[in-house]
N, C-alpha and C positions, 0 to 999 in steps of 0.2 A: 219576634218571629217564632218566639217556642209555645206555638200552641196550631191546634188543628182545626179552628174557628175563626179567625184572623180574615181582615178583607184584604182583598186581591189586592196588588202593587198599586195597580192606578188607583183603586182609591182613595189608597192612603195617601196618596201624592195629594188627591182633593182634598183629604181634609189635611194634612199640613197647610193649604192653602187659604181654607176657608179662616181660619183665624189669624194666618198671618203669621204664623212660624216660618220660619228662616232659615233652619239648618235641621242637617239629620247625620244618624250616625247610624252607621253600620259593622258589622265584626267581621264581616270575610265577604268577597265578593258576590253578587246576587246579580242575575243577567235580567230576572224579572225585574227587582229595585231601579237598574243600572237603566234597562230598557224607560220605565215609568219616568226618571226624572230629566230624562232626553228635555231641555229646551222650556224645565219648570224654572230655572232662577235661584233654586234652592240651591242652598253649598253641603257639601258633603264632607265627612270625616270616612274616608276608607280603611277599612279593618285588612289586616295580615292575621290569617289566624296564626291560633300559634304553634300549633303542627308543623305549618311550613316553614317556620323558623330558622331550624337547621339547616335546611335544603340550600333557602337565599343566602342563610349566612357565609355556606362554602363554595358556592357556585356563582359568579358573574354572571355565566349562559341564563342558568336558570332562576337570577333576580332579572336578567334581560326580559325572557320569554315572560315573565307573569305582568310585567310591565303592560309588553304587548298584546297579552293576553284581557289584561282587566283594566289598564286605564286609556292606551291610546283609542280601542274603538269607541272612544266615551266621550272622551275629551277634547273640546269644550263642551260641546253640547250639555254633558255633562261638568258641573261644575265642582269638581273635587278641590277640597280647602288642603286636606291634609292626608296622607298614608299614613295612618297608624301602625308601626311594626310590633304587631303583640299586644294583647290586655293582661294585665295582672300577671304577665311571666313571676314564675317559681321557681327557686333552686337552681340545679346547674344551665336549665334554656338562657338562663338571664344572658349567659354570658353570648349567646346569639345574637342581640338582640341586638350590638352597636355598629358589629360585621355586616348585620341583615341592611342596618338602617343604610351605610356605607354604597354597598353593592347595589342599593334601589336610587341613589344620589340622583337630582335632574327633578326632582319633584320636591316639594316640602313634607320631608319625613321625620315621623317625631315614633313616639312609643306613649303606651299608656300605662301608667304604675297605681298602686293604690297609696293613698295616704296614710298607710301601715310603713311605707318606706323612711317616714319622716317622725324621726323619733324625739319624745321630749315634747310635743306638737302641746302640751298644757301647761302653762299659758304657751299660746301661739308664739310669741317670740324666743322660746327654746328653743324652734325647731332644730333638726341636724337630720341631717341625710344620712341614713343608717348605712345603705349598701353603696361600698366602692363603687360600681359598676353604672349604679344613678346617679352619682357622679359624676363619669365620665361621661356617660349618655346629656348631661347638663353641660358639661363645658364641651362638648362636639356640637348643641344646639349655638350654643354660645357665637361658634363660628358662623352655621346656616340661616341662622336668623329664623328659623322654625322652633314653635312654642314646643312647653313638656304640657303633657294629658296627663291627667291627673282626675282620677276618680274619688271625690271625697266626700263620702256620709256620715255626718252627724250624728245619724242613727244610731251606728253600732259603736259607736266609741260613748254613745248615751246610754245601749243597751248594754255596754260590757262594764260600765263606771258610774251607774247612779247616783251614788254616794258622792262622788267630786266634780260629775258634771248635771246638771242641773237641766232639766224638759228644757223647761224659759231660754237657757243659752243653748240650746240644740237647738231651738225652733225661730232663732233670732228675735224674740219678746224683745218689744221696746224696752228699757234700762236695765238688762242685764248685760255687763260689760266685766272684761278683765283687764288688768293693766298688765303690760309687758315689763319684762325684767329688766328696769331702771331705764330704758330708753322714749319715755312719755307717752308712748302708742296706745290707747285704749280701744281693744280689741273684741268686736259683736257675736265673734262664733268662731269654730273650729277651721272655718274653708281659709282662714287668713295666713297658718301656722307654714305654710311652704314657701314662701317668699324668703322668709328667716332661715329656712333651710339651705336654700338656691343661693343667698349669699356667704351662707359658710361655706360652699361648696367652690366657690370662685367663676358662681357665674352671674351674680346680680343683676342680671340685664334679660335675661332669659324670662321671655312671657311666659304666663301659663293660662293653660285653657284648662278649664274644666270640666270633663267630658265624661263625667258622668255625676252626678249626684242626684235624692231623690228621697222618701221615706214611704212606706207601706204603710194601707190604708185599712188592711185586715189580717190576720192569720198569727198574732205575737205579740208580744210586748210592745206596750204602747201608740201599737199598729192601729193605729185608728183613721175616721175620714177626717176627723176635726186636725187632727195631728200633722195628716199631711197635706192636708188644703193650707194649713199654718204655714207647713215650713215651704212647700215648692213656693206658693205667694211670696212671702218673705225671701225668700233664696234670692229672687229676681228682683224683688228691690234692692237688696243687697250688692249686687253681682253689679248693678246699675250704678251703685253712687263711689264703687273700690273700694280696694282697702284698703287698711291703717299707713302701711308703705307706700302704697299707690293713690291715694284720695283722687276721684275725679275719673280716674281712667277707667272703664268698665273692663268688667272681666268674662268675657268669652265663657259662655256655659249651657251644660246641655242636660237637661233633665231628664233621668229618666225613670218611669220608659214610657215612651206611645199609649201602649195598650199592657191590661192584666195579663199574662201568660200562663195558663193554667197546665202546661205541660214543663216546666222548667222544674230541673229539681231543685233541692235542697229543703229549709224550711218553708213554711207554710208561706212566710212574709214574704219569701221572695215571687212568688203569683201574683202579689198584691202591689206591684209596684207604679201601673200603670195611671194615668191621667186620663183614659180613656177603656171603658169596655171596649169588650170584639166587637158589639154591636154597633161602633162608633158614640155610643152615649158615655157622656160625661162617666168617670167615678168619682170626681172630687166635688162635683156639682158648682161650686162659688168661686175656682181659681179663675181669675181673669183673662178674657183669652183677647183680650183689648193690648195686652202687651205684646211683642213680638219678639216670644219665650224660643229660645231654642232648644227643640226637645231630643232627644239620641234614641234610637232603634226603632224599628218599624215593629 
């Protein structure tokens, strides 16, 4: 949505539809989005930003009123999967973040964290849940039976570690595989390492969705179209067959994004992230759109 070329909600509702995507994500409420998928079928991931963070976290009233404000005139018609409280919290918001979840109870509410939380994550069966507080946010899921979000790119743990992690196991290459630390698991890429986490943490049972992943097609290192036509394709078969811990069970996942964003700051690559120009044409050109890929943001 960070760009000033972008098609109008309803359309984008069409083309989610024309290929057959299934879910969508958003990061804060939108009454155009909310309006467009009135009675489309699609499920939704609802964003909390994370300004309002505090506000729910110390207020019951005021996790009430936004309730009321953004999911009852919606819902069902509206088919919301999950309230996300917060992407990628930082520093001291974190600690908002299990209060917010708390106060907003009555719906399935989870949080989104990056896979920077999960330390040790090479080989995948390290993992360890770095910060206390994801933790706790793990074993409160534990109880609601609502997944943890979890944003994980290959990318940048490819772009920060060359030297130890390798294109072929970022892009899931047929027979590039790691073995796990003495427990037989032989492990196809990076997205597997938080399962290992979630059960050091004492919550093994805790699904995870992964709500966001993705790789840029231009503007950086590696950022290519061949690179990420590789890995979105491969993601989704992936995400399709489980993992090591899981075989068989598919893993909930949302690619993103939609569309290029030519107004989003930061590096170049983060414009380029999209599986679709503004002008609704392809950017990846050969990714299959015969599966039924669930992609994140409008």
């Amino acid at each position: 949505m960070v760009g000033n070329d972008l098609p109008p909600a309803t359309g984008v509702v069409k083309l989610y539809k024309s290929p057959g995507i299934t879910s969508m994500r958003i990061y804060a409420p939108n009454t155009h989005v909310l309006d467009a998928l009135r009675g489309s079928g699609i499920r939704l991931v609802l964003g909390v930003a994370n300004e309002d963070l505090a506000g729910l976290a110390s207020n019951r009233a005021s996790a009430a009123s936004w309730v009321r404000a953004n999911v009852k005139p919606y819902y069902p018609s509206v088919n919301i999967a999950y309230i996300a409280v917060g992407n990628e919290v930082q520093g001291g918001a974190t600690r908002s973040i299990l209060p917010a979840m708390r106060n907003l109870a009555g719906v399935k509410v989870s949080t989104c964290v990056r896979l920077d939380v999960v330390t040790n994550s090479f080989p995948p069966s390290g993992g360890v849940l770095a910060q206390p507080c994801v933790a706790e946010i793990a074993r409160s899921l534990a109880t609601t039976g609502a997944p943890l979000l979890a944003n994980v790119y290959p990318y940048f743990a490819y772009k920060e570690d060359p030297r130890s992690i390798s294109l072929s196991y970022a892009t899931f290459r047929p027979g590039t595989t790691v073995r796990g630390g003495g427990n037989g698991l032989v492990y196809t890429n990076l997205l597997d390492a938080i399962y290992a986490a979630l059960e050091k943490a004492g919550a093994p049972n805790v699904r995870v969705v992964v709500s966001e992943t993705g790789w840029p097609s231009a503007g950086g290192f590696a950022a290519t179209v061949d690179n990420a036509r590789r890995y979105n394709q491969a993601a989704i078969d992936h995400v399709r067959r489980g993992t090591p811990k899981r075989p068989g069970v598919q893993l909930e996942t949302y690619v993103f994004a939609m569309f290029n964003e030519k107004q989003k700051p930061g590096e170049p690559t983060e414009k380029s992230f999209g599986l679709f120009h503004p002008n609704t044409s392809s950017a990846l050109s050969r990714v299959s759109h015969q599966i039924p890929v669930k992609v994140s943001s409008l």
